[in-house]
C-alpha positions, 0 to 999 in steps of 0.5 A: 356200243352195240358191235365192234369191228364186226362183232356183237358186243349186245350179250356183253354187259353195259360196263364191258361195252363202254371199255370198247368205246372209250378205246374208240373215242381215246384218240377221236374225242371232240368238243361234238363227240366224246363219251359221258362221263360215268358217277358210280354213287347213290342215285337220289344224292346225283339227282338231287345235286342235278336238280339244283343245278337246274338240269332236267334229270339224270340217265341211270343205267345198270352196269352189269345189264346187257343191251336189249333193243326194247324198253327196259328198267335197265335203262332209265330217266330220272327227272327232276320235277317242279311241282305248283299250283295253277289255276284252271282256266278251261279244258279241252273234251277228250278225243272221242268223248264229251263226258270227260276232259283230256287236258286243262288250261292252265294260268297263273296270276301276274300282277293282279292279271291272269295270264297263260301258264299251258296245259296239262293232259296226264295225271288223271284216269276215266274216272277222274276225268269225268269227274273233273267234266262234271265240276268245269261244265258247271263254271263254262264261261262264253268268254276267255277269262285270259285279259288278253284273248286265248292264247296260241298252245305251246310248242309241246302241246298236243291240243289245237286252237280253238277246241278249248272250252273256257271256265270261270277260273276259280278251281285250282290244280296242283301240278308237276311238270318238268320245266318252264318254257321260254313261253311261260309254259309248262313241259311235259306236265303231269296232274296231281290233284285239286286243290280247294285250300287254295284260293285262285287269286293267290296263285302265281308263278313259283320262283326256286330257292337259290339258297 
């Protein structure tokens, strides 16, 4: 809460303003409205705990902090994030240029059959990204290696159809992303490395431990 009855609270810290706003909401909470609650413990244990209930991160905020209008690690997300291999199915130039990728298509494996898992576009640097040109440029295929035909980009995907250049799906990529898609798409992916230890074939979709 940011100003109070015509008052600028931004100077005072994060703790003190949220008293102002829960005296607001005391009487005025609904099932649409009402104020977050706060968990005064070890970060790592809450993130932990809201990972393995499936949640896609926590919001930590330093209670002493004042408010400032710009980014700030007074203010932070932390994420839970999966992390997999995939197998490479194509790749997309980088705007601009032909000497290095901007993103990977990306597949697993399902049944035998190779089937769209999205794409990743971070993760790699200049030198990276050339580096990984010069290797997929070796395996460009003329043809989709997806059974069923080039699929539609995800939601959360930045690249257009039809730009994509197809490989032959026989190096593999370890990834970390946020979460899977209703599509069997990853969200908000990040590239981590290329994995030579691991053959394509075996890679499928990764379910998570219950226990």
């Amino acid at each position: 809460m940011p100003y109070f009855n015509g008052y600028d609270l931004r100077s005072l810290a994060l703790r003190e303003r949220r008293t102002f706003l829960e005296a607001v909401l005391q009487d005025k909470t609904t099932d649409h409205i009402r104020i977050s609650e706060v968990f005064d413990a070890d970060p790592a244990s809450i993130l932990k705990s809201a990972c393995r209930m499936g949640l896609e991160g926590i919001i930590a905020k330093r209670a002493m902090a004042p408010y400032a209008s710009r980014r700030t690690d007074d203010w932070l997300k932390l994420k839970c994030k999966k992390r997999q291999e995939f197998v490479i199915a194509g790749y997309s130039d980088r705007a601009g240029t032909t000497r290095q990728i901007g993103s990977l298509v990306l597949g697993v494996y399902d049944a035998g059959k190779l089937v769209p898992a999205g794409s990743v576009g971070t993760g790699f640097d200049s030198e990276q990204a050339s580096a990984l040109k010069t290797k997929l440029a070796k395996l460009e295929l003329r043809n989709c290696p997806f059974p069923d035909g080039p699929p539609k980009p995800g939601r959360w995907s930045r690249r257009e159809r039809g730009v994509e250049r197809w490989v032959k799906p026989s190096l593999v990529a370890e990834v970390a992303f946020a979460q899977w898609t209703p599509e069997g798409h990853v969200r908000h992916a990040s590239f981590v490395l290329l994995r030579t230890d691991k053959d394509p074939k075996t890679i499928s979709r990764e379910m998570p431990n219950q226990t």
